[in-house]
C-alpha positions as CSV (number, residue, x, y, z in Angstrom):
1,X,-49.5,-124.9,79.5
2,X,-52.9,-122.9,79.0
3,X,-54.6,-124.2,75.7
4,X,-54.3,-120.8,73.9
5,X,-51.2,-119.3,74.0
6,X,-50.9,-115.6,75.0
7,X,-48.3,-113.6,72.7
8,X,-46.3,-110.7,72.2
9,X,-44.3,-108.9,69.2
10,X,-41.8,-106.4,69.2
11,X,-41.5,-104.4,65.8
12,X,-44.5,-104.0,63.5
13,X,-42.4,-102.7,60.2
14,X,-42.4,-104.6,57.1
15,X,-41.8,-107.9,57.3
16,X,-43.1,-108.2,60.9
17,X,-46.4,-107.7,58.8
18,X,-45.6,-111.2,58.1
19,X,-45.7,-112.4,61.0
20,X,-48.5,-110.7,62.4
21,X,-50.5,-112.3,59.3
22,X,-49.9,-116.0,59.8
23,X,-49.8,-115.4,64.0
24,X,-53.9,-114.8,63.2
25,X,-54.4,-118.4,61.2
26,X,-52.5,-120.3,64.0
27,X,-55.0,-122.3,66.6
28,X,-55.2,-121.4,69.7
29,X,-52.3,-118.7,69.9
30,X,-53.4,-115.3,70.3
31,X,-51.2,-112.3,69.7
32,X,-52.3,-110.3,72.7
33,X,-50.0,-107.1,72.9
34,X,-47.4,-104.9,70.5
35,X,-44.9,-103.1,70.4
36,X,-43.8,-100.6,68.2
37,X,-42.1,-96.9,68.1
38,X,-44.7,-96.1,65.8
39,X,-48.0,-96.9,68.3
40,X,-50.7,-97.1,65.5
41,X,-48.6,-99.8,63.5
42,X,-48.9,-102.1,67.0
43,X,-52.4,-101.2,67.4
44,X,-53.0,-102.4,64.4
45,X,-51.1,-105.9,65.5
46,X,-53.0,-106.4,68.8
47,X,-55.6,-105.4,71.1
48,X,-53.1,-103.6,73.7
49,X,-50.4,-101.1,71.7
50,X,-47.0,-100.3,73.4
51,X,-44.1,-98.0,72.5
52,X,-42.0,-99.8,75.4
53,X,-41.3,-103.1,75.5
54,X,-40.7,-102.9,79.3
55,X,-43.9,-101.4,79.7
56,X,-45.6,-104.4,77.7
57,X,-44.0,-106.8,80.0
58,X,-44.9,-105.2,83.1
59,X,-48.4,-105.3,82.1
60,X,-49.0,-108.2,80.0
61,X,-48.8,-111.9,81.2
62,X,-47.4,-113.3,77.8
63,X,-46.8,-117.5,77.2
64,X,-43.9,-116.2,74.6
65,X,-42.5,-113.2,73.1
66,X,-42.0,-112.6,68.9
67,X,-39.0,-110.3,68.7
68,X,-39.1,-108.9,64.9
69,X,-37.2,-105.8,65.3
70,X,-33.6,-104.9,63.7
71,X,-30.4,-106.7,64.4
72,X,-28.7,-104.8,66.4
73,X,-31.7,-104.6,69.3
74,X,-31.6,-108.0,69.7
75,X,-29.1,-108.6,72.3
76,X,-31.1,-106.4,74.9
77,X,-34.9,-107.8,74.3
78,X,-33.6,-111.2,74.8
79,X,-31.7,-110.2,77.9
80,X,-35.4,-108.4,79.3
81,X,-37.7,-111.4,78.1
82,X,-35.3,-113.8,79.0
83,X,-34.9,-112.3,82.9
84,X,-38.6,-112.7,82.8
85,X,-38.4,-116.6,81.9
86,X,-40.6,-116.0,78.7
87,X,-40.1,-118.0,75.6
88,X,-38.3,-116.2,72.6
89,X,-38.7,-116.4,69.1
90,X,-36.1,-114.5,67.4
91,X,-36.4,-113.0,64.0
92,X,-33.1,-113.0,61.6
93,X,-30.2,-112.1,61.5
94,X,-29.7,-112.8,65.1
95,X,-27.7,-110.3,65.8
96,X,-25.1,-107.8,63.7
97,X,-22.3,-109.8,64.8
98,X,-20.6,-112.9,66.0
99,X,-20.0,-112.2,69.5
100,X,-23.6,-110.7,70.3
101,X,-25.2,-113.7,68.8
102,X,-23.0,-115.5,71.0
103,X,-24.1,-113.6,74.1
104,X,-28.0,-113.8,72.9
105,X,-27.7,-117.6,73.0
106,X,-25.9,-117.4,76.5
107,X,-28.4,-115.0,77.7
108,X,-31.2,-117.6,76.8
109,X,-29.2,-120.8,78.1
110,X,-28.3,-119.0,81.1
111,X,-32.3,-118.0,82.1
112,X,-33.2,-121.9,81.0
113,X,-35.9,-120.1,78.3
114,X,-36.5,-121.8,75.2
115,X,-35.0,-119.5,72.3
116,X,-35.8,-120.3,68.8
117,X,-33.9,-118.2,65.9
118,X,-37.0,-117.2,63.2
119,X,-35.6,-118.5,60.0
120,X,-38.4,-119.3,57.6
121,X,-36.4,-120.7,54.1
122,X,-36.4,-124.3,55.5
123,X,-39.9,-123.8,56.0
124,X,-40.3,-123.0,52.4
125,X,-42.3,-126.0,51.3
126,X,-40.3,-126.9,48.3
127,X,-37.0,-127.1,50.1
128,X,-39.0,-129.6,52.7
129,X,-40.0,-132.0,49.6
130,X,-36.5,-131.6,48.1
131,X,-35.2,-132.9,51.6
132,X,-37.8,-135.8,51.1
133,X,-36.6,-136.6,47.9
134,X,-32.9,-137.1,48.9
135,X,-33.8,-138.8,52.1
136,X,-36.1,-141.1,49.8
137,X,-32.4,-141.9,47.9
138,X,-34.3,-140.5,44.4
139,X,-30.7,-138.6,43.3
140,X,-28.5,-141.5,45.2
141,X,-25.4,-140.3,46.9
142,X,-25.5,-136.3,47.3
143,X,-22.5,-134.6,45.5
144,X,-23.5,-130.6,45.2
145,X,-26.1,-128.1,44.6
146,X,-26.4,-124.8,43.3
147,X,-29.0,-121.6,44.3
148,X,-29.5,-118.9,42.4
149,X,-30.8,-115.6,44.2
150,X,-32.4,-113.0,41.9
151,X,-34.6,-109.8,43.0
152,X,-34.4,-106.2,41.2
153,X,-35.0,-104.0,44.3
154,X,-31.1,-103.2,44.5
155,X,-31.3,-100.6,41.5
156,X,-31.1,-96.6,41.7
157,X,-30.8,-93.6,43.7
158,X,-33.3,-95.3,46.3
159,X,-32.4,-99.1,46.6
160,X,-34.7,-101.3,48.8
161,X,-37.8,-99.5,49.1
162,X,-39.4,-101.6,51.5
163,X,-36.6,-102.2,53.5
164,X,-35.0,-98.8,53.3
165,X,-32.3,-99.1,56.0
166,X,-30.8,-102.2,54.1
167,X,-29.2,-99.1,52.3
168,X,-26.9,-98.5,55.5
169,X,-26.2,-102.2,56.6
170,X,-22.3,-102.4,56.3
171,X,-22.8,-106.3,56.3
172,X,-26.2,-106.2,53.5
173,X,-26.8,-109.4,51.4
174,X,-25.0,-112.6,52.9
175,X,-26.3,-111.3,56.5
176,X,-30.0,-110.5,55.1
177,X,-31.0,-112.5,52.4
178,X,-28.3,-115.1,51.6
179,X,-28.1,-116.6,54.9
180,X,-31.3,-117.9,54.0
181,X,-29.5,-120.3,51.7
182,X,-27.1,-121.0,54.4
183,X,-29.2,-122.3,56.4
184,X,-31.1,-124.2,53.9
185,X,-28.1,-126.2,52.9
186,X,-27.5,-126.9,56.3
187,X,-31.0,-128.4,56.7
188,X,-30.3,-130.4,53.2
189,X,-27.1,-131.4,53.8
190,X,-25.6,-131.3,57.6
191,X,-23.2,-128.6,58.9
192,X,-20.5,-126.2,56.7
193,X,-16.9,-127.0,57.2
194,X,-15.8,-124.2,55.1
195,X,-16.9,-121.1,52.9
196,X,-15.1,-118.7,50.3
197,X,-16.5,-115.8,49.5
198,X,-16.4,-112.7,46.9
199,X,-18.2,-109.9,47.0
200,X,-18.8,-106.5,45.0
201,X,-20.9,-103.5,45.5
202,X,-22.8,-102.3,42.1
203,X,-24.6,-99.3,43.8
204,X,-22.3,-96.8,45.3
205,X,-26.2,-95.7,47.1
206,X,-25.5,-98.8,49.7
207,X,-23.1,-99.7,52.1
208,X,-22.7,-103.0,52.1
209,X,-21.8,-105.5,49.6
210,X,-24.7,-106.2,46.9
211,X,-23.5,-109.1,44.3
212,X,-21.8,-112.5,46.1
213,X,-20.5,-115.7,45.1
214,X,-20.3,-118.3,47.7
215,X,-18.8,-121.2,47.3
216,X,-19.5,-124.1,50.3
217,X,-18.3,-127.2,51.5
218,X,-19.6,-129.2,54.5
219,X,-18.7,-131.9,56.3
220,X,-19.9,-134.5,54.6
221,X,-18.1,-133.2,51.4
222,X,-21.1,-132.0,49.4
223,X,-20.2,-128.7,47.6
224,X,-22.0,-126.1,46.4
225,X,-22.6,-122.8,45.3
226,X,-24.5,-119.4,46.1
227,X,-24.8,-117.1,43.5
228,X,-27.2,-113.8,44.5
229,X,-27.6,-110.0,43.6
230,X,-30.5,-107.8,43.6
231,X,-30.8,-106.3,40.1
232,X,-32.6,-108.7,37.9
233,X,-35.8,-110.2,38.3
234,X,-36.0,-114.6,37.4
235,X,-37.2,-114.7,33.8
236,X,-39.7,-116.9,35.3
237,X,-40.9,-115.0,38.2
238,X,-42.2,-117.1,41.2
239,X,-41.9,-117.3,45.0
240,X,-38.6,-119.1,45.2
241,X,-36.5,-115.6,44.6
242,X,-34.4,-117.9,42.1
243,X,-33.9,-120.9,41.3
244,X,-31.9,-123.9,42.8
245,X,-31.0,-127.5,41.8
246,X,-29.6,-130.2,43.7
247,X,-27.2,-133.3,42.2
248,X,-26.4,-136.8,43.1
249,X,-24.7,-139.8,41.7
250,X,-27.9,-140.8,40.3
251,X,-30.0,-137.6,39.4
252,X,-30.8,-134.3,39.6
253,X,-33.9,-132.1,41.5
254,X,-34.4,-128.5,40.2
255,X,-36.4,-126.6,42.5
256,X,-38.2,-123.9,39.4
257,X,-38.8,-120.4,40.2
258,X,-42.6,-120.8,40.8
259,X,-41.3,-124.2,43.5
260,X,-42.2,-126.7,41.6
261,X,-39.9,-129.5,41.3
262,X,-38.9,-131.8,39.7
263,X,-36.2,-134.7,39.3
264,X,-35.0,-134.8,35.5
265,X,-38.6,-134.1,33.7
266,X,-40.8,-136.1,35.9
267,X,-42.4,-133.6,38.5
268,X,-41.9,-134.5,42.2
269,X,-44.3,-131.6,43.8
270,X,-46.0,-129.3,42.5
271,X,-46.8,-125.7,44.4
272,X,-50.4,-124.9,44.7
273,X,-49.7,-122.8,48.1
274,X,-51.0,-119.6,47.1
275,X,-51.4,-118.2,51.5
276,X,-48.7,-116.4,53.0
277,X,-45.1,-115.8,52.3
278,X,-43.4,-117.7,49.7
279,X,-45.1,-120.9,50.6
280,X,-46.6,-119.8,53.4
281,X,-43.3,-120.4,55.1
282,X,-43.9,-118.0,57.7
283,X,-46.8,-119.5,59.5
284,X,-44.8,-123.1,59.6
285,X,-42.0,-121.5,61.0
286,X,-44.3,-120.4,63.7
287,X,-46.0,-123.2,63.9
288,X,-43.0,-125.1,64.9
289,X,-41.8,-122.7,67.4
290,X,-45.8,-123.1,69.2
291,X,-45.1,-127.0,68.2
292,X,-41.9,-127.1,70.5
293,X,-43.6,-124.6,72.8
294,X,-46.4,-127.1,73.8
295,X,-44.6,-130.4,73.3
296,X,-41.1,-129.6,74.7
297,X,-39.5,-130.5,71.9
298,X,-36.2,-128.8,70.6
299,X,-36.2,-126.6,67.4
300,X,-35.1,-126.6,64.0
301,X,-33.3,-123.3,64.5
302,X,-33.0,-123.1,68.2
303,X,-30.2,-120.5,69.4
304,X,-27.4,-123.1,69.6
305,X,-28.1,-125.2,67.1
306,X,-28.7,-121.6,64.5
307,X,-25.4,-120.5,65.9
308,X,-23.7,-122.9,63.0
309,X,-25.6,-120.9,60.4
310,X,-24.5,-117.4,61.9
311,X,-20.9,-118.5,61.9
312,X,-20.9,-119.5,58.0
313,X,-22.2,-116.1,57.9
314,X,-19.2,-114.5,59.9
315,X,-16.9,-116.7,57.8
316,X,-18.2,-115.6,54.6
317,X,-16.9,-111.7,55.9
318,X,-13.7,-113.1,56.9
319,X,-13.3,-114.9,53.7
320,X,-14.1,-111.8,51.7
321,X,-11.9,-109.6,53.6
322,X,-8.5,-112.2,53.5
323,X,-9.0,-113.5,50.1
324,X,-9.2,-117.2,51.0
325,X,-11.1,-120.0,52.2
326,X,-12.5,-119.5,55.9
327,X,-13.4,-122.9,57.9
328,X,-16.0,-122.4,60.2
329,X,-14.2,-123.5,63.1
330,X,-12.1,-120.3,63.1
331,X,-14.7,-119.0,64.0
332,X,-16.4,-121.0,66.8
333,X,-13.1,-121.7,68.4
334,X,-13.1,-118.3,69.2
């Protein structure tokens, strides 16, 4: 492998701006084309601009491909980048629904090109010391956790500035922002085995559902919560988005709003990351992807593996719409 890496992205909107950001403080990777409807946004990524992405492959010999578009365009990138054996990074949610991100891993598997799903909360570095923590045996025996999501961009006639077409998502805040918890809990504690779900929508301006309570249970019978809406800002405001805490037979971590934490009133880590997005997560979820690039070695959130988290997801809809607990292997039986 050549010792810089040669890149591409696809979508240059507002959180690919993330990307594009920490891409340019990674060694020896070099974002060397774009791709974007709107041309001056991807000259303003790279040194070659594209509006097609099939143009930018014909012309461009790229080491691996950063798809940051929507959802639902997903499913056909992955098909064109795969058939040209070029490594995928994936941003979230995979796809809009279970059987395209089914079909997005196949696509991948099939081709034998490495597919990595671009899910940065892990990444968040207080989430990586609480991991240490509980690996370390400070809280003893795991028994159940609790986050708390908070952001007041959901208010008003025009909800979600930013993001604007969140507005129209039929499937908004489990799909976009709480399936970062998902996953989290996945990485703290081992797979789901079940979800139940309830869901409202405050602002008749949106679609999709805006306020949810999820309760979780995985396999290895920790339980917890998710509790997230987007009309209140944290009292203490702060990267995290929230708050979270995490219990065990002998103690209890509380990850604070500006990620500190700490386990009773002893402090464990303290944030002094002050680059990038909330804890510079983005660049170390890249990182990893170049990491497993270079080395061979699999990924944290590789397309099989991030299929667990996607299926919670699906089961959190089908919990919502039937009124009851969902297991997650309703779903990936299917």
């Amino acid at each position: 492998m050549a010792n810089t890496l040669r890149g591409g992205i696809i979508g240059c909107g507002f959180f690919a701006q993330h990307h594009i950001e920490a891409w340019r403080r990674i060694p020896d990777v070099q974002l060397v084309a774009a791709c974007d409807l709107q041309v001056e946004r991807a000259r303003e990524a790279a040194p070659r601009a594209y509006t097609s992405a099939e143009e930018m492959f014909r012309r461009e010999r790229l080491d691996f491909v950063d798809i940051a578009t929507r959802a639902d365009l997903h499913l056909p990138l992955v098909r064109l980048a795969a058939g040209l054996k070029i490594p995928i990074i994936c941003q979230k949610p995979i796809a809009p629904d279970w059987t395209t991100a089914q079909q997005i891993v196949e696509a991948a598997e099939a081709a034998g090109v490495p597919l990595m799903v671009h899910e940065n909360w892990r990444w968040q570095p207080w989430y990586r010391a609480v991991r240490e923590a509980i690996q370390q045996g400070r809280i003893g025996e795991p028994t159940g956790y609790g986050f708390l999501s908070r952001c007041r961009d959901g208010l008003g006639d025009n909800p979600y500035p930013r993001q604007s077409y969140f507005r129209n998502l039929h499937r908004f805040l489990i799909a976009e922002a709480l399936v970062h918890y998902i996953d989290t809990a996945r990485f703290l504690f081992g797979d789901l085995d079940a979800v139940y779900a309830q869901a409202v929508r405050r602002n008749p301006r949106i679609a999709g559902e805006d306020y949810t309570l999820i309760v979780v249970m995985h396999r290895s019978s920790v339980q917890g919560w998710i509790d997230g809406h987007r009309f209140l800002d944290p009292a203490q405001d702060g990267p995290v988005m929230g708050e979270a805490f995490f219990e065990g037979e002998q103690g209890r971590i509380r990850v604070a709003p500006n990620g500190d934490v700490s386990l009773g009133d002893a402090r464990l880590w303290t944030n002094n990351v002050t680059s990038g997005y909330r804890g510079d997560s983005v660049r170390a979820t890249l990182a990893h992807f170049i990491k497993g690039l270079r080395e061979g070695s699999p990924f944290e959130s590789g397309g099989r593996a991030y299929l667990h988290t996607f299926a919670a997801v699906e089961a959190c809809y089908r919990s919502m719409d039937a009124n009851r607990q969902v297991r997650i292997t309703e779903v990936t039986a299917e």
